[in-house]
C-alpha positions in Angstrom: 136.1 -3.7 -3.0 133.2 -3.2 -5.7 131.8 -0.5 -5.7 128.9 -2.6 -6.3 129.5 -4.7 -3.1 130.1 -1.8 -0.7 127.1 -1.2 1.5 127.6 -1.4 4.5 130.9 -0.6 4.8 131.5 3.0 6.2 134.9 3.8 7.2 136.3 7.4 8.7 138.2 8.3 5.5 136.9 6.1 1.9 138.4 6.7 -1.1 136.4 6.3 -4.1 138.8 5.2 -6.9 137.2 5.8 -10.6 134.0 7.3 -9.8 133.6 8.5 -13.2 134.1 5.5 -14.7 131.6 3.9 -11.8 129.1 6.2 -13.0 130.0 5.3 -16.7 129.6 1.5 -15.9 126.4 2.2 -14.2 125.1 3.9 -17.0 125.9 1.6 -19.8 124.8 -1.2 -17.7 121.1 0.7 -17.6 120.7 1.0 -21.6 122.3 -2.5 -22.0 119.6 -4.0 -19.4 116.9 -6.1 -21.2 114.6 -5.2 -18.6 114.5 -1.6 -18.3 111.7 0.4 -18.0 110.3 3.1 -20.3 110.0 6.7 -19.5 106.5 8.7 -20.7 108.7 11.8 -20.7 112.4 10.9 -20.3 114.4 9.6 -22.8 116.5 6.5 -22.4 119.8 8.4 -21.8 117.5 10.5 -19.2 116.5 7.2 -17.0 120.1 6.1 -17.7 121.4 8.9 -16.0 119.5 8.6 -13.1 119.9 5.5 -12.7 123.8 6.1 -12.5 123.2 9.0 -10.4 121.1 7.0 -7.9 123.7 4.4 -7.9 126.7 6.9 -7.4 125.1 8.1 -4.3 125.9 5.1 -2.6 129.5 4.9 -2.1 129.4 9.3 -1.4 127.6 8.3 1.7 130.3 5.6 3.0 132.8 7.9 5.1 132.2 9.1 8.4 134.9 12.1 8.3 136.6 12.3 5.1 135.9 11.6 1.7 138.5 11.4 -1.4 137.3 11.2 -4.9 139.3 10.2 -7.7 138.0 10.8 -11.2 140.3 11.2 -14.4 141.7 13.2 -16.2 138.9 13.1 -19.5 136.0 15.5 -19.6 132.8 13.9 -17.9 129.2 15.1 -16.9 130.9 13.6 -13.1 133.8 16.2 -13.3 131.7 18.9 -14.1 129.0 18.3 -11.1 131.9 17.8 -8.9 133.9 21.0 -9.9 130.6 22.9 -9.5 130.2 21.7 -5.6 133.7 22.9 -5.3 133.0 26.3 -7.0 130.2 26.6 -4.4 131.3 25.1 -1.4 135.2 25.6 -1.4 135.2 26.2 2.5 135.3 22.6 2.8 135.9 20.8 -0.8 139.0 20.5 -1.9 139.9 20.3 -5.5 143.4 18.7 -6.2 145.1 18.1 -9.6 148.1 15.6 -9.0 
């Protein structure tokens, strides 16, 4: 499944598969898009990464009990957000290296 195709499917435990390189996609497709709006006080890259980020949101709210991210191994502005929630909530996030 798409990540682009999956609302409305919830499940008990999802898995998101390269949610890095979702966001990534997501981004690129913003400053690629002919028909993006301009920001007064953002910068292109800014609305990009919102966009992404309002995108990525989606598939985080899919599972019902447990969710499993996968991102790589490469250094991303997703691993860094993600390894902060873990710093701040490890009583129940998980960060696994495998």
């Amino acid at each position: 499944m798409q990540y682009d195709s999956c609302r409305g499917l919830e499940g008990w435990t999802v898995i998101n598969y390269g949610y890095d390189d979702f966001w990534d996609y997501k981004y690129r497709q913003w400053l690629s898009s002919p028909s993006k709006s301009a920001g007064l006080f953002e910068t292109e890259e800014q609305l990009a990464e919102n966009s992404a980020s309002r995108w990525a949101m989606i598939p985080l709210t899919r599972a019902m009990d447990t969710l499993v991210i996968n991102i790589s191994a490469r250094r991303s502005r997703i691993r860094e957000a993600l390894r902060e929630v873990n710093k701040r909530r490890s009583d129940f996030v998980e960060w696994m290296i495998l």
